[in-house]
MINUMI-875240 format. One record per residue (C-alpha): x, y, z. Coordinates in steps of 0.25 Angstrom, whole numbers, plus 2048, in hexadecimal, padded with zeros to 3 digits. Each point is the difference from the previous one (the first is absolute). Layout:
N
XYZ;...
***
This chain:
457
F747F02A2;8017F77F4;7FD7F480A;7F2808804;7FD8017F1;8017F17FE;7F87FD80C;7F58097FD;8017F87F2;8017F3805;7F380480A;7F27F9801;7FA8107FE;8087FF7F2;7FD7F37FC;7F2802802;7FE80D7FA;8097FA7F4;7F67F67FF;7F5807802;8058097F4;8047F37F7;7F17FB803;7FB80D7FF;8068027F0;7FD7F27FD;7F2801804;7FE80D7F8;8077FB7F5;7F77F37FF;7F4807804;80580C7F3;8027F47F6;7F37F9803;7F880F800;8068027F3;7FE7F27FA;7F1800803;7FE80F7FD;8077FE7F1;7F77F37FF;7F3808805;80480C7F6;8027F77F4;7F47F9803;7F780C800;8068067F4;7FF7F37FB;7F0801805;80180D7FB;8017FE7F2;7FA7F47FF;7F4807806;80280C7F4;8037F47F5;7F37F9804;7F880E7FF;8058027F3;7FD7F27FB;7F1801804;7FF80D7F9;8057FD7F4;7F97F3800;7F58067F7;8088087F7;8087F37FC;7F27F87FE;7FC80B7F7;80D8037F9;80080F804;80F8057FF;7FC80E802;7FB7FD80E;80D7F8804;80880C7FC;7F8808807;7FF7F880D;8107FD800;80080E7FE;7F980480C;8087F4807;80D8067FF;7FD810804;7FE7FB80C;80C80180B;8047F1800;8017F87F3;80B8027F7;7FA7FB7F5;7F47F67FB;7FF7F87F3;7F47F67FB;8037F67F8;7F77F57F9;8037F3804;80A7FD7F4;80780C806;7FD8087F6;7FF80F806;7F2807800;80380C807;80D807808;80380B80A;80B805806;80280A80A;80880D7F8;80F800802;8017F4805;8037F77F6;8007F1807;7FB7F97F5;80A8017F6;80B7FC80A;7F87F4803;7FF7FD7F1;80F8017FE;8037F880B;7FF7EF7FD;800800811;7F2807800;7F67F97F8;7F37FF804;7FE7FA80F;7F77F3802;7F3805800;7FA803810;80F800805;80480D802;810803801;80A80B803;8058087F3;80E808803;7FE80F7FD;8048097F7;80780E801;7F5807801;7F67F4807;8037F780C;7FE7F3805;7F27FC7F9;7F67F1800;7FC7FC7F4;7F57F67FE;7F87F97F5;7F07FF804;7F57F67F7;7F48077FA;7F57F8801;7F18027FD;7F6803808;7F67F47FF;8047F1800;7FF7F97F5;7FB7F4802;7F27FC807;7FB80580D;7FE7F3805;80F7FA7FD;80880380D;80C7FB7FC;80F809800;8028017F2;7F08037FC;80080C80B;80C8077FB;80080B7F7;8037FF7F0;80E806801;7FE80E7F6;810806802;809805808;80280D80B;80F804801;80380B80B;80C804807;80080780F;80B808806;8067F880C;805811805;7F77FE80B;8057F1805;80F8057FF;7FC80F809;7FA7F580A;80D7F7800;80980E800;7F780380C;8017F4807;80F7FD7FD;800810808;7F77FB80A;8097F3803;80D8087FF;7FC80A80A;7FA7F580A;80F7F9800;80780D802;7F780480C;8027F0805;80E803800;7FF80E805;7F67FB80C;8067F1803;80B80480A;7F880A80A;7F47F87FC;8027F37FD;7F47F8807;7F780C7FE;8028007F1;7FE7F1800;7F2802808;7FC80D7FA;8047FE7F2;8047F37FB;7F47FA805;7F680A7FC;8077FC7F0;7FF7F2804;7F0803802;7FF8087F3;8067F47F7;7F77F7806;7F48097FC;8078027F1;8017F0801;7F37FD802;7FC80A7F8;8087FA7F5;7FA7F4804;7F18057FD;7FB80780C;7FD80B7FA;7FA80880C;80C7FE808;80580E804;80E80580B;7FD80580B;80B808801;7FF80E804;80B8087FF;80980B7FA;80D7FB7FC;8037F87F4;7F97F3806;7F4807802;8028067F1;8007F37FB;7F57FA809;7F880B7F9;8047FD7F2;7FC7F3801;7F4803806;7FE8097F4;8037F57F4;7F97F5809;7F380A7FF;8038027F0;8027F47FF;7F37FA806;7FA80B7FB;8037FA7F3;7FD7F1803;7F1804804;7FF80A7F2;8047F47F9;7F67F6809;7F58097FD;8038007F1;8007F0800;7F2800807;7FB80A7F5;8087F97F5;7F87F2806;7F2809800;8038027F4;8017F37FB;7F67F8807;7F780B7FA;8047FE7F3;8007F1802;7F0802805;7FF8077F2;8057F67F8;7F87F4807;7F58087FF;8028037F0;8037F27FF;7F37FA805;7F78097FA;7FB7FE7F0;80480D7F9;7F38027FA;7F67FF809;80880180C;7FA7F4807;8097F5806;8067F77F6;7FF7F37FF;80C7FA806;7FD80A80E;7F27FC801;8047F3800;80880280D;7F6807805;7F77F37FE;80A7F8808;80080880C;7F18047FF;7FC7F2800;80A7FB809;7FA80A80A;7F27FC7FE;8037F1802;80980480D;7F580A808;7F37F97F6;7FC80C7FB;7F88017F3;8078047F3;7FA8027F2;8058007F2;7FA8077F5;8077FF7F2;7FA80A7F5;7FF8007F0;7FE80B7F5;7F47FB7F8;8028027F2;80D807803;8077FC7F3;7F58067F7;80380E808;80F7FE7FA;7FD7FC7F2;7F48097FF;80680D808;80F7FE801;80A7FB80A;80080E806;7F17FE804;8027F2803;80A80780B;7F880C805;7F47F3803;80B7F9807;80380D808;7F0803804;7FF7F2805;80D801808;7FB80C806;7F27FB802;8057F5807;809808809;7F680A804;7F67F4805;80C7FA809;804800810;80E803803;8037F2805;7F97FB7F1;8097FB7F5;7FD8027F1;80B7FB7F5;8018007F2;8007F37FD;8007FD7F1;7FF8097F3;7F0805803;8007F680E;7FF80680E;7FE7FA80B;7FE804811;8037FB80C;7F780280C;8057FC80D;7F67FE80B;7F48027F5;7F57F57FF;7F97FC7F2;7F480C804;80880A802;8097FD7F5;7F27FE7F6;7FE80E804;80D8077FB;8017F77F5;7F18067FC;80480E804;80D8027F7;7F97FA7F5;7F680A802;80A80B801;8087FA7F4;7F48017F6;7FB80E806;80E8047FC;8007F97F4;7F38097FB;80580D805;80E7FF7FA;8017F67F5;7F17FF7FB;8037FC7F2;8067F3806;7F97F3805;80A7FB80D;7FA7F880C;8057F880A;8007F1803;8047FC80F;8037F2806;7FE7FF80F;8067F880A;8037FE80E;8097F780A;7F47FB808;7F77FD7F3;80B7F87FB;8077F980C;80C8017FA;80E801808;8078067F2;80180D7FB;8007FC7F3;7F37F9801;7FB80C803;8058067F3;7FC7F57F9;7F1801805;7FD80D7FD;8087FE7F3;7F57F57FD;7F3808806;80580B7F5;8027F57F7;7F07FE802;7FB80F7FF;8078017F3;7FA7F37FA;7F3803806;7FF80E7F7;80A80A807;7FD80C807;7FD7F580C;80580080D;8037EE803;8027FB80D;80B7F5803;7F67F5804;7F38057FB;7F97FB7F3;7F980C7F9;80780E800;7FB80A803;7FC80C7F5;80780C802;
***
């Protein structure tokens, strides 16, 4: 009998079930090790995603406050931060560290144990870490985040790093409980236990079917988790199935949408954060090449706008004419009537000159009671005629609005083809010089570059 026992031991049917069994367990457990690696990797890093999300919330809200030094309204947004169900506690400091507002959530007490302990200071602002619970709190992240301000604080046009960041106004302090990460651990670690014992239980009546139906079908599942890890976040198992494998096949399935879920919600913030921006930027280009008072084009934009109008006419020999304008007796309106009359003709004229323009039509302030258009694909004719026209308009104006003042206009005219210039600043200069003319000639004339009598207005 003992001898049939030590056959059947010493059998090929026994060494392959034993084998099978031993591959079968070492299988599972690489495959249980490696599940529960990346899973703990994936929940830290969505917690950690988590809360930087939440921190980052809290930091753009409370952006405006800190500019404006309202205290109240970081109390009351810390408040209503930690009635929530997640944070423990939030805390905005300036950035000397000094504390402009606190709240905890009640019966906790988390704060004062991290005071007490020389272990727990402040973590590096943006890395967030694990904090050991307390009796009445588990495992929580903590995390530091930067206040900035809204709006850059150097020019539109500067594209460099440290001129598009932020001005740093303080500091966010929040802490998250970890209770959900340790359920899903607790969860998987049951998971993982239960898939050896049912190896074990299955792998000697089963041995090659488990290795098919389930080792396999794990093996599939951890590539799906590894490539989700890896960045394909529309990766998804196929599995189907009831038991424990198919549990976990749906779980993951469940954090993977979550979790795309959360990339794309975070995506479609960026875009908006980016509309925002260029919007802004458009703004601030915009309010930087326009003259306050008047709201023309100032000089330094009109300018460029010269460049690439002349440049253009040159390249497809199109016509463009200048026309550069002056306020008779401007500085008697000031000394007579005050500056704030001196402004309110400056105004009239601007939009007096504006009213008469096409959309493709440039018109600058150009100097003190200067201005001066630019006309693209406009001859001398054509350009005689507006020029007579918003001097016509101005003194109509003039008499209804201002009739106790004496303000005309004197224009110099000019124009590429009457000039044969290939230089934008030629072209300035000439009608600067036909302006020259109409004033020495009496005022209230309108001079063309190249003509010797202006003409009376």
């Amino acid at each position: 009998m003992s001898d049939r026992v030590i056959d059947a031991a010493l059998s090929l049917k026994c060494k392959a079930t034993a084998l099978v069994v031993v591959l079968t367990l070492t299988v599972a457990a690489v495959v249980t090790g490696y599940l529960l690696s990346s899973t703990e990797e994936l929940a830290r890093h969505q917690h950690h995603d988590q809360l930087m999300e939440l921190a980052s919330v809290l930091a753009n809200v409370a952006a405006t406050p800190f500019e404006e030094n309202d205290t109240e309204a970081l109390e009351l947004l810390a408040d209503e931060a930690v009635n929530g169900r997640s944070l423990l506690y939030v805390i905005f400091s300036d950035v000397g560290g000094r504390q402009l507002a606190v709240a905890e959530r009640e019966k906790v007490q988390v704060l004062k144990k991290l005071d007490r302990d020389p272990s727990k200071r402040v973590p590096v602002p943006g890395q967030p870490v694990f904090r050991d619970g307390t009796e009445r709190v588990p495992v929580f992240l903590d995390v530091m985040y930067p206040v900035t301000a809204h709006r850059p604080s150097a020019p539109s046009w500067d594209k460099s790093p440290s001129a598009t960041r932020g001005e740093l106004l303080g500091y966010v302090r929040a802490g998250l409980l970890a209770d959900e990460w340790h359920r899903t651990m607790a969860s998987r670690m049951d998971l993982a236990i239960g898939v050896g014992v049912l190896a074990i239980v299955a792998a000697i009546p089963l041995g090659f079917l488990l290795v098919r139906r389930i080792v396999s079908p794990m093996d599939g599942l951890a590539d799906m988790m590894h490539r989700f890890s890896l960045g394909e976040l529309d990766v998804r198992s196929a599995v189907r199935r009831r038991d424990e494998l198919g549990r976990l096949s749906t779980a993951f399935n469940r954090m993977a949408d979550q979790h795309q879920q959360t990339h794309e919600r975070i995506i479609r913030l960026n875009a908006e954060l980016e509309r925002r921006v260029a919007e802004r930027t458009h703004q601030l280009r915009e309010l930087a090449s326009r003259d306050p008072l008047t709201g023309l084009y100032n000089r330094r934009h009109f300018n460029e706008m010269l460049e690439r109008r002349f440049s253009e006419a040159l390249r497809y020999k199109n016509e463009l004419s200048c026309i550069m304008i002056d306020l008779d007796e401007f500085k008697n309106v000031n000394d007579e009537h005050g500056h704030q009359m001196g402004d309110e003709v400056l105004m009239l004229a601007a939009r007096t000159i504006s009213g008469e323009l096409r959309t493709a039509d440039v018109a600058a302030r150009f100097g003190g009671d200067e201005f001066i258009i630019l006309l693209p694909q406009t001859d001398l004719e054509h350009t005689g005629v507006l020029a007579q026209r918003i001097v016509e308009r101005f003194a109509s104006e003039i008499e209804q609005r201002f009739p106790q003042l004496i303000a005309t206009m004197s224009m110099g005219l000019a124009s590429v083809a009457a000039i044969a210039s290939r230089d934008a600043e030629t072209l300035v200069r000439a009608s600067d010089r036909a302006l020259y003319d109409a004033k020495a000639a009496g005022k209230n004339r309108i001079a063309v570059a190249g003509e010797p009598k202006p003409a009376v207005v």
